[in-house]
Steps between C-alpha positions, in 0.01 A plus 500: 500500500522886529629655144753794596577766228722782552616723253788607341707779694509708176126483431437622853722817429300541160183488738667767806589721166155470340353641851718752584457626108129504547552684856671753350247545143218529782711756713571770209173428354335622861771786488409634157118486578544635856515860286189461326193520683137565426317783697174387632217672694462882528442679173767573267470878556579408875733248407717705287466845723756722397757585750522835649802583321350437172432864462287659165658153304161303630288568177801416226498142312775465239268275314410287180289771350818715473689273258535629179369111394155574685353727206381773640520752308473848721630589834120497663438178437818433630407669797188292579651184394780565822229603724274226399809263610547706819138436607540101419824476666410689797139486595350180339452202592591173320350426191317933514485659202585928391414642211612797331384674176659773306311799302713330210306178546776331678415259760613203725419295780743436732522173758715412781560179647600401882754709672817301552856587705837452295733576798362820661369630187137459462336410113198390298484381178247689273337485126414857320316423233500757250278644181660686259302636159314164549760250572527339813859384698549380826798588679622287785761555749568547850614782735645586824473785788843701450653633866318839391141335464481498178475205245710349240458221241715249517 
């Protein structure tokens, strides 16, 4: 004696639902990461080669160390705080280290992370740490190439 089940028509259409739902959760979620991608191999100074219309924009980061929150208190330290970014951003590899120094007795170290693609835009998330008369901060945030080669945080 065979035992034969079937199921109710309306749980079947709760099951068809259920699957197309989850087809269509799995197809945005490939969508939305499809823009996102992490840059591997090369260097990051080949990686994020400035195109040739970049022009004299290549060397400017609109960075952390600008905020007025960062604490620096005069325009040089300023100065190498951005450049120390610069360097990170554009010539180091994950995980390197820049540091900077002022004659005011400034400093920071500065650390970027893996390169990584949000649409055609390439970024890397960094950490400037910073000393200021004796107190240390560190500043976290991320930045991207700008159509002129520069950077931005985000």
């Amino acid at each position: 004696m065979a035992l034969t089940q079937s199921l109710p028509l309306q749980s079947l259409l709760t099951c068809r639902r259920f699957h197309a739902a989850k087809g269509v959760v799995l197809l945005l979620a490939a969508t939305a990461l499809a823009g996102c991608t992490t840059l591997t191999g090369g260097t990051p100074s080949s990686a994020f080669a400035p195109s040739a219309a970049s022009g004299n924009t290549v060397g400017m980061v609109k960075g952390l160390a600008a905020a007025p929150d960062a604490g620096l208190a005069d325009g040089a330290s300023k100065a190498l705080a951005l450049a120390a970014e610069y360097r990170a951003l554009e010539y180091k590899g994950k995980g390197e280290t820049v540091t900077w120094q002022s004659d005011s007795g400034e400093s920071g170290r500065v650390v970027a992370y893996q390169p990584y693609r949000v649409g055609r835009q390439d970024c890397r998330q960094f950490t400037h740490t910073l000393t200021v008369e004796g107190s240390v901060r560190a500043l976290k945030g991320a930045a991207c190439r700008t159509k002129d080669g520069s950077w931005t945080v985000i």
